[in-house]
C-alpha positions, -999 to +999 in steps of 0.1 A: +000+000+000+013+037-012+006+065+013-004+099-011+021+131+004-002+155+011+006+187-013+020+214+009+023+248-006+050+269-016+053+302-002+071+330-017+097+330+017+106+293+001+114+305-031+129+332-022+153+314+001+161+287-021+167+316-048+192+329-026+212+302-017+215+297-049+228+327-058+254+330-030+272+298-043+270+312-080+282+344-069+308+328-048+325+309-080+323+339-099+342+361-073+373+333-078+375+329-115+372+368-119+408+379-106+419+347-124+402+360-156+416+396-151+449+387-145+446+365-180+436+400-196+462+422-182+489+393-191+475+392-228+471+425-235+506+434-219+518+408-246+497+423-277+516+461-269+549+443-268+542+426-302+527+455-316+559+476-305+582+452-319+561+449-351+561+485-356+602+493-345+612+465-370+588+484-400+610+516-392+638+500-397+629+496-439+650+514-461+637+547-471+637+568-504+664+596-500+657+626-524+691+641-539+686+679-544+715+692-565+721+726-574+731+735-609 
């Protein structure tokens, strides 16, 4: 024999504190990967300006056309 649970309702202070437990351990995880993920950033962008700089200090470096004025 299978006893029927007896439907209890939900109130909004049960959502609402399931809601924010939930929340608090999303929010927690996200607080830890962000300073990873920022550091990540700052590293990679540090590394595109070097490679830009280097790119554009080697371009300089290209022989350029020298005009000859002579007087007659």
């Amino acid at each position: 024999m299978t006893k029927t649970a007896i439907p209890t309702k939900i109130t909004r202070d049960d959502l609402e504190s399931k809601l924010r437990a939930l929340q608090g351990d999303v929010q927690g995880k996200v607080d830890d990967q962000k300073s990873t993920l920022m550091a990540a950033g700052a590293g990679f962008g540090t590394l595109l300006l070097i490679i830009f700089f280097l790119l554009g200090k080697r371009s300089g470096k290209k022989k350029t056309t020298f005009v000859e004025i002579r007087r007659v």
